[in-house]
N, C-alpha and C positions, 0 to 999 in steps of 0.2 A: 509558544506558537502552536505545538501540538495540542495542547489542550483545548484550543479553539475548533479545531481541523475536527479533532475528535468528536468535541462536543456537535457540531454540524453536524458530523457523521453518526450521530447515534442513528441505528438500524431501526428504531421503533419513532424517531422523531417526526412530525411532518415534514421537514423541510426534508429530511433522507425520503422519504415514501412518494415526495412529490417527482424525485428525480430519478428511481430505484429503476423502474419500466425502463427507460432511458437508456440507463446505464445495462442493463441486463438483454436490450434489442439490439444495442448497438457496440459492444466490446466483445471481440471474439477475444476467445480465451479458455481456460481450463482452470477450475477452482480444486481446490486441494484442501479438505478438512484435516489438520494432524492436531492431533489428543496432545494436550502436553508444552506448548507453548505459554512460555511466562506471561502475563498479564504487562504489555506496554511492549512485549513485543512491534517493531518496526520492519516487515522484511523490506520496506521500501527503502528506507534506511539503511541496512544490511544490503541489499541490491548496489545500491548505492557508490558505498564505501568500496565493495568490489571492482564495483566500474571505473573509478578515481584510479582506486592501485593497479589495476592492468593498464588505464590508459599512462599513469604514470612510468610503469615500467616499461610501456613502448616507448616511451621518449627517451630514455636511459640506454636504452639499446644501441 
């Protein structure tokens, strides 16, 4: 399934450039360049799995 998401998401694609404005008018936010991340990197992913395990350990408690 990512690889569709991705593929959509390429950054030089039409369909990314039609909606780029968009997204860049309308998402507050702070973007963060770091050197060094693996190729397939997911922090959405990584976000994620974080949010599962704390929401998990509040129910353990």
């Amino acid at each position: 399934m990512h690889e569709e998401v991705y593929a959509y998401m390429e950054r030089d694609s039409p369909a990314y450039q039609a909606i780029v404005r968009m997204r860049a008018d309308h998402i507050p936010g702070v973007v963060l360049l770091v050197d060094g991340v693996e190729p397939g990197h997911d922090s959405a992913a990584a976000m994620a799995a974080r949010m599962r395990a704390a929401a998990q350990a509040a129910r353990t408690r």
